[in-house]
Every structure is written in structure tokens, then in C-alpha cells.
N, C-alpha and C positions, 0 to 999 in steps of 0.2 A: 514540082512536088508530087501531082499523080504517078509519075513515070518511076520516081523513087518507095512508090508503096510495095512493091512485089520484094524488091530486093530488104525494107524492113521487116517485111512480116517472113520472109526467108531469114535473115538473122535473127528475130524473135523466137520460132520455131528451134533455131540452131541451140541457141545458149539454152532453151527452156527442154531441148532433148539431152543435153553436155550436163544438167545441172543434176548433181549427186543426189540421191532418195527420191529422183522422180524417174518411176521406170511402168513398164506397162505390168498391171497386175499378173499376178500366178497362179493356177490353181493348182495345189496338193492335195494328192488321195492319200488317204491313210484305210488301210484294213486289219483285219484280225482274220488271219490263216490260218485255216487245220491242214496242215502235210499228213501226210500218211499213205502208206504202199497197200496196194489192197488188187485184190486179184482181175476186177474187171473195172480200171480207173476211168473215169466220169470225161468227159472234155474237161478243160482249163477254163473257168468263168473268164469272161469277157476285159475286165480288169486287169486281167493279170497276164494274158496273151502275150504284151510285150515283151515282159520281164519271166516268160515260161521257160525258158534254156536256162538263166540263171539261175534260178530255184531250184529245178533238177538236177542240174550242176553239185551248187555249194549245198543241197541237203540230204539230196538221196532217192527224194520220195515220188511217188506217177502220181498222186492227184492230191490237189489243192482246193478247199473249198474255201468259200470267204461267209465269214458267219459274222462279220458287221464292218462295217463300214462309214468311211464320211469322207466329203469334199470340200477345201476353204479354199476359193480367193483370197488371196494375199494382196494386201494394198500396199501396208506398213512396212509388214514384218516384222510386228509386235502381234499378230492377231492368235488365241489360243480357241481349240473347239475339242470334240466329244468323241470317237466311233466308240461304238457298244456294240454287244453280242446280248445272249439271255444272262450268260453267267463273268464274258470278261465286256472291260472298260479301258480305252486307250484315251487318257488327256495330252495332246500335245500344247503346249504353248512357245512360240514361237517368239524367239528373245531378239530377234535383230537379222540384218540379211546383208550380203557380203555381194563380190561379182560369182563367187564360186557356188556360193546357197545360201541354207538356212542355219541358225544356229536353234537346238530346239530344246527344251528341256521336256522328258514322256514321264510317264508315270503310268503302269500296266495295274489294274483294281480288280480282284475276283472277288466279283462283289462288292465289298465296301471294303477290302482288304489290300492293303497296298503290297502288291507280288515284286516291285520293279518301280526305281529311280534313278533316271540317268538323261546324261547331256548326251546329246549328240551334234554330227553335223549331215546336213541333206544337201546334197549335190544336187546343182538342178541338171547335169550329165546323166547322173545313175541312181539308182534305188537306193534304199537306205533298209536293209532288211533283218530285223533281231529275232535271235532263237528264243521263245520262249520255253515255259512247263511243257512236260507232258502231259497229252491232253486225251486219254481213254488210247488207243492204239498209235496215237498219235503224237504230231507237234503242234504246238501254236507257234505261230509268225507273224510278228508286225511288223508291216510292210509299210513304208511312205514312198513315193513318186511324186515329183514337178512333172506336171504334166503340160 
């Protein structure tokens, strides 16, 4: 019976990693991006480094600043949280989660105003990145990442 324990708790291990909704947790960044071209551009905040060629790419612009932010471990993938700035508010709430990502529904707030409702979905592959308003010279972007 001892000699048989390694090989149970190796088949235990097996079925309880195989079994559906149990995966190792995720964490998503969510931020609120100001793009904008401007004569002498800043370095790329440290968040966004990875995803810096894509953003210059699909928007145009040499500096990005991130004017709020948030981070959630993902257990479920039912979990919803906050990122805020002074004047905008990103809610995502996270409806379910696939082998491919997340399924999420956002709601963009300036203020207490609701600018923006929509589904989306988050590759945990590639960024998930929406043009927001114009934002004084600028753009806003909210950006989400599996990171």
C-alpha cells in the first residue's frame, strides 16, 4: 500500500489539474491612457513598455501617459473592480472566462456620467485596447492586459 501512495497522489494531482474552472489565478491591468503627440515625448510608463509598438502602431501618437489605473487577480472570473483617474472611471466586470480569455462587460464614467457601455472580449494572448473621447490635445485609451 506505501509503494502505491506516489502514484495516488500523482493521479490526484492529474484529475484535480484536468478539471474545468480550476486554473491558476490571472492578473489584469486595466488603465486610463492619455495619447498624444507632443514635441519633446516623455519615456513610455513602465506598464505599458510591453504593448509600446502596438499603441504607436494602431494610434499615431509618441507619448502615453496613464492617469489611473488598477490590478485584479482573477480567481473566478466572475470578479469586477475600479481604475479611476480625477475625472474618468473605468468599471470592468468580468462575466466568465474561456481557454481564450475573458468575457467583460466596461462602462467608461466622467464623472458620474456614463461616456461608454460595452462587452467585450480580453485575450489573455494580446491587449484589449478602446479609443476613447478626446481628451484636451489628446486621446484617452483604455487599455486591459492578462498579464
Amino acid at each position: 500500500m506505501v509503494r502505491s501512495l506516489p502514484f495516488v497522489t500523482a493521479f490526484i494531482a492529474l484529475i484535480i489539474s484536468a478539471a474545468p474552472g480550476l486554473h491558476a489565478a490571472e492578473t489584469v491591468w486595466s488603465g486610463l491612457v492619455i495619447a498624444e503627440n507632443v514635441a519633446q515625448p516623455e519615456s513610455i510608463p513602465p506598464e505599458l513598455t510591453r504593448i509600446e509598438r502596438i499603441l504607436k502602431d494602431l494610434f499615431g501618437y509618441n507619448q502615453f501617459q496613464v492617469i489611473g489605473q488598477s490590478s485584479k487577480t482573477l480567481k473566478t472570473g466572475q470578479e469586477d473592480w475600479l481604475a479611476t483617474s480625477k475625472f474618468f472611471g473605468l468599471r470592468v466586470d468580468a462575466r466568465g472566462e474561456s481557454e481564450a480569455g475573458y468575457v467583460l462587460n466596461l462602462k467608461l464614467y466622467k464623472e458620474k456620467e456614463l461616456l461608454l457601455e460595452t462587452d467585450a472580449k480580453l485575450s489573455k494572448r494580446s491587449p484589449l485596447v478602446i479609443k476613447g473621447p478626446q481628451v484636451g490635445s489628446g486621446q484617452l485609451l483604455l487599455v486591459l492586459v492578462v498579464e
